[in-house]
C-alpha positions in Angstrom: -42.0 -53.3 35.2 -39.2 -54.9 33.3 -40.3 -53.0 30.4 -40.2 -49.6 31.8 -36.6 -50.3 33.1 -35.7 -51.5 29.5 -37.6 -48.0 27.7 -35.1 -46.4 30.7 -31.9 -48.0 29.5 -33.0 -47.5 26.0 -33.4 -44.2 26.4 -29.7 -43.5 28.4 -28.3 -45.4 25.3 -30.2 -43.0 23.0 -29.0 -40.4 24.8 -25.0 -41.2 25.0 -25.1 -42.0 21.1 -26.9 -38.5 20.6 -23.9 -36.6 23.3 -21.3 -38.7 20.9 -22.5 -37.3 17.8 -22.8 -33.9 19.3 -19.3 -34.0 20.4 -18.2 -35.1 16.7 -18.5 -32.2 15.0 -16.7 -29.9 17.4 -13.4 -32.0 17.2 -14.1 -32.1 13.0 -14.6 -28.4 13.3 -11.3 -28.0 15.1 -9.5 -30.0 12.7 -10.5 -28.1 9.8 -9.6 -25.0 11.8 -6.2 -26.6 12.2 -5.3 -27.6 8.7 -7.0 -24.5 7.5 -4.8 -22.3 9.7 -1.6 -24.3 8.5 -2.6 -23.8 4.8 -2.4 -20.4 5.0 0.6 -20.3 7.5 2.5 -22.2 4.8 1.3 -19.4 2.0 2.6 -17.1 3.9 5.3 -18.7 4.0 6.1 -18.9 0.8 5.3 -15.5 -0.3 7.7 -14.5 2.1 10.4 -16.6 0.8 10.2 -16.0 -3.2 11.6 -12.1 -1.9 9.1 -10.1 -4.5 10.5 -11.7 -7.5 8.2 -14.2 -9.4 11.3 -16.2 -10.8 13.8 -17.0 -8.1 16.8 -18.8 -8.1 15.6 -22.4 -8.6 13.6 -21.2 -11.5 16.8 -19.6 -12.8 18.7 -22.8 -12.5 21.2 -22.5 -15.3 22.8 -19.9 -13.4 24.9 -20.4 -9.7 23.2 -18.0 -7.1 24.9 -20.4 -4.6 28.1 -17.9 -3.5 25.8 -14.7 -3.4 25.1 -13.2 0.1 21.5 -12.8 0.8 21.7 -9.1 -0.1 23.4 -10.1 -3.5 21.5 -12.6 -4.4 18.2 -10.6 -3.9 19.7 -7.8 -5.6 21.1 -10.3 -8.6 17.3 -11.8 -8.5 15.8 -8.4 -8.7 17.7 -7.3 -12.0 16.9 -10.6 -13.9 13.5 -10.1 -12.8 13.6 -6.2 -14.0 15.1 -6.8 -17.2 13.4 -7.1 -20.6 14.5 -9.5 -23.1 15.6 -8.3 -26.3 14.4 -10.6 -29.0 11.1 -9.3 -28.7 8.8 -11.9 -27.2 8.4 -9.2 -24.3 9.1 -11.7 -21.7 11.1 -10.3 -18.2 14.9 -11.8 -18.7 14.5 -14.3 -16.2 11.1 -15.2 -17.5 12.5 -15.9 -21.1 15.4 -18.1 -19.6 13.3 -20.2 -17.0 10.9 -21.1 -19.7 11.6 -20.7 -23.4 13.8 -23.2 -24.1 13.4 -21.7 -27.8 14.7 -18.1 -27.6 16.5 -16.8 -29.8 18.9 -15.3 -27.8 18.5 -17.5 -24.2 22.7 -18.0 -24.3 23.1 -14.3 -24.3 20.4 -13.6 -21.6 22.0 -16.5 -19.3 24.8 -14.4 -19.9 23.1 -11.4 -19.0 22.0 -12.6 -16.2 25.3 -14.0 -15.2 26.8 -10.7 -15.5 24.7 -9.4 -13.1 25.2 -12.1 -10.3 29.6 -11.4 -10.8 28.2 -7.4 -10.5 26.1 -9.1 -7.3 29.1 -10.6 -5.6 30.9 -7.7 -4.4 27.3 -6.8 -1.7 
């Protein structure tokens, strides 16, 4: 008798242990949905934010964006990104001044690029 009632409580205890692990892997799924879903939300957030130009202003950082409106500064951004430099490594402007520190001509493309944030400032 005293061993059938211990198999029976032996069993129960099987039984909770087997309902915890069960319940494990639907919180661990949950959490992976969770960090998964934030993962992405944050991509998208920063697709959004670079504004279709692959060099933005904190690449850029030798020139001050900082008293454009949003519409000038995204129009300023656009232009660096557009243009070609001219010493014929056939980088975009703002690619050839956020990173070769070696051009040729970097001081007249920062210049360039200048230019075009004073042309920027009156949108």
């Amino acid at each position: 008798m005293k061993k059938a009632i211990r198999d029976k409580d032996q069993e129960k205890a099987r039984h909770r242990r087997r309902e915890k692990r069960q319940g494990a892997p639907l919180l661990l799924k949950a959490i992976k949905w969770t960090v998964g879903l934030a993962l992405a939300a944050g991509v998208v957030y920063l697709v959004s934010q670079s504004g279709d130009v692959p060099y933005n202003e904190r690449a850029i950082g030798v020139v001050n964006f900082s008293d454009l409106s949003p519409k000038g500064k995204k129009t300023a951004l656009k232009a660096a990104n557009d243009a070609r430099c001219s010493c014929g490594c056939g980088l975009g402007l703002a690619e050839c001044v956020s990173t070769d520190k070696t051009c040729p001509i970097r001081e007249n493309n920062i210049e360039r690029i200048r230019t075009m944030v004073r042309d920027a400032g009156d949108l």
